[in-house]
mmCIF file of the N, C-alpha and C atoms, coordinates in Angstrom:
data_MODEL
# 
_entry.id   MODEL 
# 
loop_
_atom_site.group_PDB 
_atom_site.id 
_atom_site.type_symbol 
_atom_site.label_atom_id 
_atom_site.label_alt_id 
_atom_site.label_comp_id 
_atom_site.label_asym_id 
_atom_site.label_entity_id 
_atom_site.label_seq_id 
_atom_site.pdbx_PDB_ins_code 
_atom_site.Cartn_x 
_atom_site.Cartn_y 
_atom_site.Cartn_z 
_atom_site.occupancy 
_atom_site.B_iso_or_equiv 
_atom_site.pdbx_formal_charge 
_atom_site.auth_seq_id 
_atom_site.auth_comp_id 
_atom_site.auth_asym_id 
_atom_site.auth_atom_id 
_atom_site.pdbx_PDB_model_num 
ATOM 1   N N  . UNK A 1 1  ? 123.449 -60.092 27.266 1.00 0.00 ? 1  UNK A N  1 
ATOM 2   C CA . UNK A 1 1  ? 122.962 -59.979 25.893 1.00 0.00 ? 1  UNK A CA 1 
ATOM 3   C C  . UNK A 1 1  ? 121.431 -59.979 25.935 1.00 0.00 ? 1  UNK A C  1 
ATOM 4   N N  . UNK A 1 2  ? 120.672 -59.274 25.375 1.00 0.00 ? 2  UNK A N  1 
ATOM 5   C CA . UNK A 1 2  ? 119.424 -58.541 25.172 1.00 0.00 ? 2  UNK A CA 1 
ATOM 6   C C  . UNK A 1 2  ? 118.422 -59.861 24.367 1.00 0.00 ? 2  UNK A C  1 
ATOM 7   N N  . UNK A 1 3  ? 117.380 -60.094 24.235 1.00 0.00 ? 3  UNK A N  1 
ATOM 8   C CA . UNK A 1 3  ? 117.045 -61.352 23.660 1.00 0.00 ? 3  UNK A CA 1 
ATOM 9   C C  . UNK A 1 3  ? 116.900 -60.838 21.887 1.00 0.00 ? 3  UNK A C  1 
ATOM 10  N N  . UNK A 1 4  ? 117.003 -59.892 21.598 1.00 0.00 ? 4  UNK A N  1 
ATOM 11  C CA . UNK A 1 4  ? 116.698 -59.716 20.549 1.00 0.00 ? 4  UNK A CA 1 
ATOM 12  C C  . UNK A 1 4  ? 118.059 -60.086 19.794 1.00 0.00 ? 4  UNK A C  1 
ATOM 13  N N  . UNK A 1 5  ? 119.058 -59.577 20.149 1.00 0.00 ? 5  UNK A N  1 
ATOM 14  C CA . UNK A 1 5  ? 120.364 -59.865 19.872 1.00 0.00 ? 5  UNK A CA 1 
ATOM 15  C C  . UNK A 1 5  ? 120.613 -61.269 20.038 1.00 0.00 ? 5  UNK A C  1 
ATOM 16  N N  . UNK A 1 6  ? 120.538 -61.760 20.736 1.00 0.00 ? 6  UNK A N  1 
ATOM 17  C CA . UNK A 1 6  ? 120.648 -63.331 20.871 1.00 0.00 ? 6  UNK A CA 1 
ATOM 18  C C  . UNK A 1 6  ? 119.796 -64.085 19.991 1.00 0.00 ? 6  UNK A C  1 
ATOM 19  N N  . UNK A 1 7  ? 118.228 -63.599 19.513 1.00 0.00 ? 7  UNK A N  1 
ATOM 20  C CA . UNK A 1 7  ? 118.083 -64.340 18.472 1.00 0.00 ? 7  UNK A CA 1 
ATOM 21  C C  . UNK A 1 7  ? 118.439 -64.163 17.138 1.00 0.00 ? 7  UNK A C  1 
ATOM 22  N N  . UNK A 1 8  ? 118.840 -62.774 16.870 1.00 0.00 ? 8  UNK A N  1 
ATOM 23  C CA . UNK A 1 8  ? 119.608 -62.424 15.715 1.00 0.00 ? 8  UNK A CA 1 
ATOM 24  C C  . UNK A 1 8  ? 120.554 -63.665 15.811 1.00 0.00 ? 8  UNK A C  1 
ATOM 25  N N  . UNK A 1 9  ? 121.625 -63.375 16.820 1.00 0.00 ? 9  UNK A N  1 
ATOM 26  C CA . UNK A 1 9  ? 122.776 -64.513 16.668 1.00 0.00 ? 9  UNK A CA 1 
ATOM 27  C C  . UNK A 1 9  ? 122.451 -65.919 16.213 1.00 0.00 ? 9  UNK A C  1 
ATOM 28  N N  . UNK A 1 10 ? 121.268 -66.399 16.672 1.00 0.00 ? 10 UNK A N  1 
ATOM 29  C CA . UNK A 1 10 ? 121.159 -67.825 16.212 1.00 0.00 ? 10 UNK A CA 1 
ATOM 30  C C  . UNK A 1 10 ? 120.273 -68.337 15.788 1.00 0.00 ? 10 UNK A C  1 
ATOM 31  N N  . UNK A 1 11 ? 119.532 -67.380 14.901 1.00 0.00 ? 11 UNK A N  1 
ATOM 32  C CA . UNK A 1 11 ? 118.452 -67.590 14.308 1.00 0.00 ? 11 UNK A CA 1 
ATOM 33  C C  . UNK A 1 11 ? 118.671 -68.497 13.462 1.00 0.00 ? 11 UNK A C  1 
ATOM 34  N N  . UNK A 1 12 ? 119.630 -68.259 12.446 1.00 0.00 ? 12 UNK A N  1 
ATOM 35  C CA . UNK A 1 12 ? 120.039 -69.471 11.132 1.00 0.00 ? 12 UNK A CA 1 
ATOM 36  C C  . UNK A 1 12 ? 120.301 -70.711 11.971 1.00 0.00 ? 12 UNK A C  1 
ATOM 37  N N  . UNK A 1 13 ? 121.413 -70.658 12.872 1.00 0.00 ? 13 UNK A N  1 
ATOM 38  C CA . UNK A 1 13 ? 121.327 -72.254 13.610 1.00 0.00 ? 13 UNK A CA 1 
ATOM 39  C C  . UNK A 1 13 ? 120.186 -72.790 13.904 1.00 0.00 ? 13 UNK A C  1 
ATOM 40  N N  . UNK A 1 14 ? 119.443 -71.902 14.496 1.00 0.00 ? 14 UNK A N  1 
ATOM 41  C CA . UNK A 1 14 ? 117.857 -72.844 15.086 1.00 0.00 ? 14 UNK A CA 1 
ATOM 42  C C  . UNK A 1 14 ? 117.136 -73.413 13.941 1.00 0.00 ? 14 UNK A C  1 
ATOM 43  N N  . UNK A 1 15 ? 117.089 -72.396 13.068 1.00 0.00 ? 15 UNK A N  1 
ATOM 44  C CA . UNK A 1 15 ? 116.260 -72.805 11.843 1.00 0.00 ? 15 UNK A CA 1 
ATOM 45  C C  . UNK A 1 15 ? 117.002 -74.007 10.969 1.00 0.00 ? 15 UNK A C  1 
ATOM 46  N N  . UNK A 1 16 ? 118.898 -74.092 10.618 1.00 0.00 ? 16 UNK A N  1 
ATOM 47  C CA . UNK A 1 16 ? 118.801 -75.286 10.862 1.00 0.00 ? 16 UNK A CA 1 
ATOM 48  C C  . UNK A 1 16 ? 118.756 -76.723 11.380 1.00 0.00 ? 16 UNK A C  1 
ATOM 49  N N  . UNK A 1 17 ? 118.969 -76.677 12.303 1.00 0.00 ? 17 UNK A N  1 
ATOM 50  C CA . UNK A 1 17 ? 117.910 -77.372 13.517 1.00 0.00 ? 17 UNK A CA 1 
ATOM 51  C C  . UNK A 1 17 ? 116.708 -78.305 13.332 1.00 0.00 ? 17 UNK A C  1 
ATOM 52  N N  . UNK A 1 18 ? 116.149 -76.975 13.559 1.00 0.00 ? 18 UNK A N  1 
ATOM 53  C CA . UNK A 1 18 ? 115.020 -77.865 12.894 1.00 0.00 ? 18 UNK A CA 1 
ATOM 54  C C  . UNK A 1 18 ? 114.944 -78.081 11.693 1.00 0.00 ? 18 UNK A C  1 
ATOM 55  N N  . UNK A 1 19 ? 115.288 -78.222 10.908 1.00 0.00 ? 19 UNK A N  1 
ATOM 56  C CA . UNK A 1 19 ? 115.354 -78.829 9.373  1.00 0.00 ? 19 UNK A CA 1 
ATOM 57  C C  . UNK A 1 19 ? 115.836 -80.101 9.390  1.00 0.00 ? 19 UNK A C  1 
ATOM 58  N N  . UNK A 1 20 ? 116.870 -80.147 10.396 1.00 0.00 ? 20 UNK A N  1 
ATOM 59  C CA . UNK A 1 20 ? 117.634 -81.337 10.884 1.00 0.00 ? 20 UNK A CA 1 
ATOM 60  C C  . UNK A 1 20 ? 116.794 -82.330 11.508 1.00 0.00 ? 20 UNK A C  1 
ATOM 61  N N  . UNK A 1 21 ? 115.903 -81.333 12.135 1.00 0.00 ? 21 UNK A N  1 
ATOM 62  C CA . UNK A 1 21 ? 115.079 -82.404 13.069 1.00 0.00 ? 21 UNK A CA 1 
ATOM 63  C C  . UNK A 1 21 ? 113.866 -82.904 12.120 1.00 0.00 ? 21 UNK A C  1 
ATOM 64  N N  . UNK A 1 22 ? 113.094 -82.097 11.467 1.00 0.00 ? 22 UNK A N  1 
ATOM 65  C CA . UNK A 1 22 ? 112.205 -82.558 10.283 1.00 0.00 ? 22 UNK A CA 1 
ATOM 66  C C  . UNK A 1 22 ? 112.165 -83.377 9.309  1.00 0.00 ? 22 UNK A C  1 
ATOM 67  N N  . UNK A 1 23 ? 113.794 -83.777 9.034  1.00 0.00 ? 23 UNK A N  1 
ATOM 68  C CA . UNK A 1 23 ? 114.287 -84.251 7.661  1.00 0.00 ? 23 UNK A CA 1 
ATOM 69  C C  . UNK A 1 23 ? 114.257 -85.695 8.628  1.00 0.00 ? 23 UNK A C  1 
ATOM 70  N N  . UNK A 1 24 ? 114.265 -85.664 9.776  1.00 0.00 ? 24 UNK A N  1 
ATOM 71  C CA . UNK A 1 24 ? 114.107 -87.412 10.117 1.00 0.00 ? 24 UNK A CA 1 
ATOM 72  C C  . UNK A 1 24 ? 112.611 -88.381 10.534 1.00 0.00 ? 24 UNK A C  1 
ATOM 73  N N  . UNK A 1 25 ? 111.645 -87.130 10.118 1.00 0.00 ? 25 UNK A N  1 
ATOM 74  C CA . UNK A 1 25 ? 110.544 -87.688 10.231 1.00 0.00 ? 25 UNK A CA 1 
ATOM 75  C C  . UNK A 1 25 ? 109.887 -88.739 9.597  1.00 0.00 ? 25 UNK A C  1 
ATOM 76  N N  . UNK A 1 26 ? 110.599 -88.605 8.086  1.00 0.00 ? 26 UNK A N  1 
ATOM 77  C CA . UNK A 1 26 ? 110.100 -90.236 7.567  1.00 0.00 ? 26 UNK A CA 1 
ATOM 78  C C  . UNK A 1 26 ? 111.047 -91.122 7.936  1.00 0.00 ? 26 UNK A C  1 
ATOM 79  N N  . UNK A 1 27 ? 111.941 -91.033 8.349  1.00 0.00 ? 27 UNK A N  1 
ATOM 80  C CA . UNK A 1 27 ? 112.774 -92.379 8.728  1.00 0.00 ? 27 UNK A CA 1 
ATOM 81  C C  . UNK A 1 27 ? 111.992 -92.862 10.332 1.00 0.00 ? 27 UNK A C  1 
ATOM 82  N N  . UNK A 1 28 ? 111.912 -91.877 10.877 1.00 0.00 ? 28 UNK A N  1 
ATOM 83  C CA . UNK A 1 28 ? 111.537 -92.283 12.555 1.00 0.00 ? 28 UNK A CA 1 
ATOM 84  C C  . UNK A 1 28 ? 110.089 -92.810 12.182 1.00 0.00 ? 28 UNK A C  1 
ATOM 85  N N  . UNK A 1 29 ? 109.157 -91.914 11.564 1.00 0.00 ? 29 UNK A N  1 
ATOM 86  C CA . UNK A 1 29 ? 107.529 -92.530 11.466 1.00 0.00 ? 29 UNK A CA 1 
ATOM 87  C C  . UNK A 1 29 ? 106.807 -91.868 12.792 1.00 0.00 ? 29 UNK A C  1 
ATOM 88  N N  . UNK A 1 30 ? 106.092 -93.381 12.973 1.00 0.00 ? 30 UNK A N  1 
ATOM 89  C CA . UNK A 1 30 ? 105.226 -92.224 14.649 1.00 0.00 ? 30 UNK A CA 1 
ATOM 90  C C  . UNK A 1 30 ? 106.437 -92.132 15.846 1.00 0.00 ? 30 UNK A C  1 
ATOM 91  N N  . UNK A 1 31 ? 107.340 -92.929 15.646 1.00 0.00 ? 31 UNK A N  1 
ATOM 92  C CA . UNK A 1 31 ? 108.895 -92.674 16.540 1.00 0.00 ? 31 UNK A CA 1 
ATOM 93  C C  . UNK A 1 31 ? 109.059 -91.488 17.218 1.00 0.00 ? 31 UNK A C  1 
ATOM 94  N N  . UNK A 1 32 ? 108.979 -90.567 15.781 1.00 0.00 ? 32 UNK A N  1 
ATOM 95  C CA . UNK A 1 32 ? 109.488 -88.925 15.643 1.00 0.00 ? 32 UNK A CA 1 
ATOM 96  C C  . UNK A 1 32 ? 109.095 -88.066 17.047 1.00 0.00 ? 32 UNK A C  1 
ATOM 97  N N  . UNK A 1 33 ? 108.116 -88.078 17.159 1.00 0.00 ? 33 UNK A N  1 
ATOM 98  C CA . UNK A 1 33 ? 107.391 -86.932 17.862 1.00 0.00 ? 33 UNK A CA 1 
ATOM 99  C C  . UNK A 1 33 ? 108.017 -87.321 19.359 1.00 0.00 ? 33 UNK A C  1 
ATOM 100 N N  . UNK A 1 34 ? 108.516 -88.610 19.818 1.00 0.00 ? 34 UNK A N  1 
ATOM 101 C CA . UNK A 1 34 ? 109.121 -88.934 20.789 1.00 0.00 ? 34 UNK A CA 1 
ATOM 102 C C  . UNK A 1 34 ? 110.744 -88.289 20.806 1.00 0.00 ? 34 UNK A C  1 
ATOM 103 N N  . UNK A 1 35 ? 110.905 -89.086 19.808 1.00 0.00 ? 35 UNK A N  1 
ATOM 104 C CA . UNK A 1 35 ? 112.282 -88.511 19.415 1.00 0.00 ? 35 UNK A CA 1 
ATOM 105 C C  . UNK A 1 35 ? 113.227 -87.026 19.556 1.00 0.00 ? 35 UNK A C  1 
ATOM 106 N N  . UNK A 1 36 ? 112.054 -86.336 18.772 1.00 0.00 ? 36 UNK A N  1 
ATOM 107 C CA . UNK A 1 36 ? 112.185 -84.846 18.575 1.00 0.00 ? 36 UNK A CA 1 
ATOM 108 C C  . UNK A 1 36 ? 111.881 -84.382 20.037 1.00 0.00 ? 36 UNK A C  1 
ATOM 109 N N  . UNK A 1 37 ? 111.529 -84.768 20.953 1.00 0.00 ? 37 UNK A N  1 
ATOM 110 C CA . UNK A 1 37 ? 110.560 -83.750 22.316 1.00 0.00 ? 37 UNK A CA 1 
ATOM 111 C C  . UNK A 1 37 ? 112.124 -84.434 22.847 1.00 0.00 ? 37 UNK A C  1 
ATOM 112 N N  . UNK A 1 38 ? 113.009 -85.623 23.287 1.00 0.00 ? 38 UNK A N  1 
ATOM 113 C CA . UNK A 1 38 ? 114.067 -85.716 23.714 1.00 0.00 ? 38 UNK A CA 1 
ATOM 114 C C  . UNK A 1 38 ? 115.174 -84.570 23.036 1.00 0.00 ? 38 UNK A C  1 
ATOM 115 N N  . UNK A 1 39 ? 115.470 -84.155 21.952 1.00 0.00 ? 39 UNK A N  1 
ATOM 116 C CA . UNK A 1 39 ? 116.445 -84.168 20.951 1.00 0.00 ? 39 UNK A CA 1 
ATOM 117 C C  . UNK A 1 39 ? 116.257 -82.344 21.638 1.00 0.00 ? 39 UNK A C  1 
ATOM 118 N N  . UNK A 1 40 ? 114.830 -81.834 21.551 1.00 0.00 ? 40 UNK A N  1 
ATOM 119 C CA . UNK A 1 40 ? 114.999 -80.661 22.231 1.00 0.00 ? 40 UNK A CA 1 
ATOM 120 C C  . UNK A 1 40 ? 115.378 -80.340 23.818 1.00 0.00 ? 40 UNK A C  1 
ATOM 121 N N  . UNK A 1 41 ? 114.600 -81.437 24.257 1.00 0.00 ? 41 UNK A N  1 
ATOM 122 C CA . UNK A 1 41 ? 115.197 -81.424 26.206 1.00 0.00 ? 41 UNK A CA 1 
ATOM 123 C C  . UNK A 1 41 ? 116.773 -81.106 26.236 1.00 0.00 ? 41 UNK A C  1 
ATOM 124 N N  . UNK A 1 42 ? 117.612 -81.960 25.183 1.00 0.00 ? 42 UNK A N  1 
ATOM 125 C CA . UNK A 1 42 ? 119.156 -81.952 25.231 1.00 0.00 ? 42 UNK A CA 1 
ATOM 126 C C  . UNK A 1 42 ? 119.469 -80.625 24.690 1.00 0.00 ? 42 UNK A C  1 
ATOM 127 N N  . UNK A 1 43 ? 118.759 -79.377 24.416 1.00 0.00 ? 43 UNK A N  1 
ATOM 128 C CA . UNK A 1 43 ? 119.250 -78.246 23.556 1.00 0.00 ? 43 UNK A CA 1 
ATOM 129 C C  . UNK A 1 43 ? 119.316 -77.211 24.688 1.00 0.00 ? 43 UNK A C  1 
ATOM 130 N N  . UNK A 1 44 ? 120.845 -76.706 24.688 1.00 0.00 ? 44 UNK A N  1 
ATOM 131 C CA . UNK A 1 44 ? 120.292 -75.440 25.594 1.00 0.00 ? 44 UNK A CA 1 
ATOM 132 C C  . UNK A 1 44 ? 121.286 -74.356 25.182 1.00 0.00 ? 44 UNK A C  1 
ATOM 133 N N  . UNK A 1 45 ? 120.917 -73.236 25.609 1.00 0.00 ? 45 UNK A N  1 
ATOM 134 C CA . UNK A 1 45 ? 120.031 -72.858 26.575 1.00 0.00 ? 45 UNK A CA 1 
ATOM 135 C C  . UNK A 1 45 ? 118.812 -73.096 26.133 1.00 0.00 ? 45 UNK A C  1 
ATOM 136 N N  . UNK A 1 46 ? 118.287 -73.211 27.598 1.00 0.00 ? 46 UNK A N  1 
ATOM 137 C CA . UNK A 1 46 ? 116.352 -72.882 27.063 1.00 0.00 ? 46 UNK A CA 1 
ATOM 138 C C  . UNK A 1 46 ? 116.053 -71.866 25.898 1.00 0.00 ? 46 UNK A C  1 
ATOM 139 N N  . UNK A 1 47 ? 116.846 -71.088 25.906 1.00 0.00 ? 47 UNK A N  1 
ATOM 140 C CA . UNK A 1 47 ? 116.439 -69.902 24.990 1.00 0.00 ? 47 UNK A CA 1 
ATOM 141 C C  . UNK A 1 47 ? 116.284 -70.413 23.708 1.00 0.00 ? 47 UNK A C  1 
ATOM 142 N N  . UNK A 1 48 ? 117.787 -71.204 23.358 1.00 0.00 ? 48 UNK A N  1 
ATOM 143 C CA . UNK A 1 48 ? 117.704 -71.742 22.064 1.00 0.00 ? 48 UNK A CA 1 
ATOM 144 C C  . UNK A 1 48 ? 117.288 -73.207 21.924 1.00 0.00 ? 48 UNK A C  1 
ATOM 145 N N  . UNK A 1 49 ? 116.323 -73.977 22.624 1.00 0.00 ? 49 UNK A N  1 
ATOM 146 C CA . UNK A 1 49 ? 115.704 -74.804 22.462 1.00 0.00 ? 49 UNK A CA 1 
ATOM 147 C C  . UNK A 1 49 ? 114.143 -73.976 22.238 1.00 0.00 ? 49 UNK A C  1 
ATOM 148 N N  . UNK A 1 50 ? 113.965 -73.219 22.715 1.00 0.00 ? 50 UNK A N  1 
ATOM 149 C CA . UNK A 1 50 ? 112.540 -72.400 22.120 1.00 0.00 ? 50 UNK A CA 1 
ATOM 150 C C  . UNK A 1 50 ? 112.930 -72.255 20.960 1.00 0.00 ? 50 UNK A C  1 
ATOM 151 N N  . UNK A 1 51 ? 113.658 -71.301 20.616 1.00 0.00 ? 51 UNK A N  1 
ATOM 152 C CA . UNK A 1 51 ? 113.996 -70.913 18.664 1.00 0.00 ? 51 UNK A CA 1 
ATOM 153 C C  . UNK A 1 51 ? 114.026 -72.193 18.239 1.00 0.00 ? 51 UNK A C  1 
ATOM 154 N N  . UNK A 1 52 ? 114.441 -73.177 18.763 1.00 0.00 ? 52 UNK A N  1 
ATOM 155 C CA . UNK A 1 52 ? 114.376 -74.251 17.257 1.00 0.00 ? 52 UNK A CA 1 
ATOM 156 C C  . UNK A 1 52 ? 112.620 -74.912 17.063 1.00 0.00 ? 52 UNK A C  1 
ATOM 157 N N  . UNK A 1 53 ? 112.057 -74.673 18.589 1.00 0.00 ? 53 UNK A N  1 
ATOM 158 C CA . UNK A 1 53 ? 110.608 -75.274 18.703 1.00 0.00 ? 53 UNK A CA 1 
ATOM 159 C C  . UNK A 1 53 ? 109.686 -74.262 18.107 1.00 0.00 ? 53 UNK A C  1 
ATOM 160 N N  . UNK A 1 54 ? 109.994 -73.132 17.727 1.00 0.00 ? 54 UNK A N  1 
ATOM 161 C CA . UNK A 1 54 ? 109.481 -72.038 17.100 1.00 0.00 ? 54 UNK A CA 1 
ATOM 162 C C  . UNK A 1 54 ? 109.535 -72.341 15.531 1.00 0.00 ? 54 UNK A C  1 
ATOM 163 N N  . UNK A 1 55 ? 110.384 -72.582 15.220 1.00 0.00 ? 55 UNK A N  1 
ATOM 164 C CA . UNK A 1 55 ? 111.254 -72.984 13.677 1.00 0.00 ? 55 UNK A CA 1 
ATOM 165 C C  . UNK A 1 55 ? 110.530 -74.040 13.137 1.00 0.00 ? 55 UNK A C  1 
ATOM 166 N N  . UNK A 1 56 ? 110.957 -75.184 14.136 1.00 0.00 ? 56 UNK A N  1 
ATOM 167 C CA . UNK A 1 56 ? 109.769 -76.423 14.068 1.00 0.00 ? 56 UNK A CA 1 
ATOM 168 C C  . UNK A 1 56 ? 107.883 -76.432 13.151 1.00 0.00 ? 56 UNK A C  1 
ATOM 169 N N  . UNK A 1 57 ? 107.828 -75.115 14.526 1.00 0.00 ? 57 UNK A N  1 
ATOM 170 C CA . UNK A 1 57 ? 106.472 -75.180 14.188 1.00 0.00 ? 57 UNK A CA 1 
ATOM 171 C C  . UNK A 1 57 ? 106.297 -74.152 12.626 1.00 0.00 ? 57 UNK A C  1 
ATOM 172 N N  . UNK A 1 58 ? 107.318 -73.131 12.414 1.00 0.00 ? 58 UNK A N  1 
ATOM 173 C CA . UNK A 1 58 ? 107.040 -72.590 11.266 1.00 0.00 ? 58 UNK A CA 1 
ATOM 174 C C  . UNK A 1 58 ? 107.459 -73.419 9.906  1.00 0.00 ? 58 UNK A C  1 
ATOM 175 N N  . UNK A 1 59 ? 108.555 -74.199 10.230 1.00 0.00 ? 59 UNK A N  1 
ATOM 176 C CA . UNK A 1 59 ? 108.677 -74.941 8.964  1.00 0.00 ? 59 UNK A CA 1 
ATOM 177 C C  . UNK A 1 59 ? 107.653 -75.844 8.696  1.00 0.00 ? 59 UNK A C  1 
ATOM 178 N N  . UNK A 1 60 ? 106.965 -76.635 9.989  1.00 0.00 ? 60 UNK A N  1 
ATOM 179 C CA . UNK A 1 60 ? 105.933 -77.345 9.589  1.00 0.00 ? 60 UNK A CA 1 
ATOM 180 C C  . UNK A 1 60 ? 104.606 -77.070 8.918  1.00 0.00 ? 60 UNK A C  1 
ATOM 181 N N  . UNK A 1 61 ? 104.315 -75.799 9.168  1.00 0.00 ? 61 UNK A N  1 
ATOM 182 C CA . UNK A 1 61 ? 103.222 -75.220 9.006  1.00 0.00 ? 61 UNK A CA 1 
ATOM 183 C C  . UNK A 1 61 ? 103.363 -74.219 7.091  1.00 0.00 ? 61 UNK A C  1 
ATOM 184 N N  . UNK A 1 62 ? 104.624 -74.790 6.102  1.00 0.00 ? 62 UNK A N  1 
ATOM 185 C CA . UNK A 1 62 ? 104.866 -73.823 5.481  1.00 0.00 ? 62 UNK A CA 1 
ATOM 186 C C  . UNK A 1 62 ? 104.145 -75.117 4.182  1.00 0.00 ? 62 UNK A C  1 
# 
């Protein structure tokens, strides 16, 4: 599978993902940023631990 196709496929999962992962930032506090860098190590493939660290950074930045 071609990467473009593969992120078609899981684009909505990654994105929610990270929403998942964002929405626990006020509960964790300065916790988070520890938290979240484990929560992605456990995501794979690599491929789709990038899309959600991509997502991450666009939801944060919105």
């Amino acid at each position: 599978m071609d990467r473009a196709t593969y992120h078609q496929q899981h684009a909505a999962r990654a994105e929610a993902e990270a929403r998942r992962l964002l929405e626990q930032r006020p509960a964790l506090g300065a916790r988070w940023l520890d938290w979240v860098a484990a929560e992605l190590y456990h995501l794979t493939p690599p491929e789709y631990a990038a899309m959600v660290r991509r997502e991450l950074q666009r939801l944060n930045d919105i």
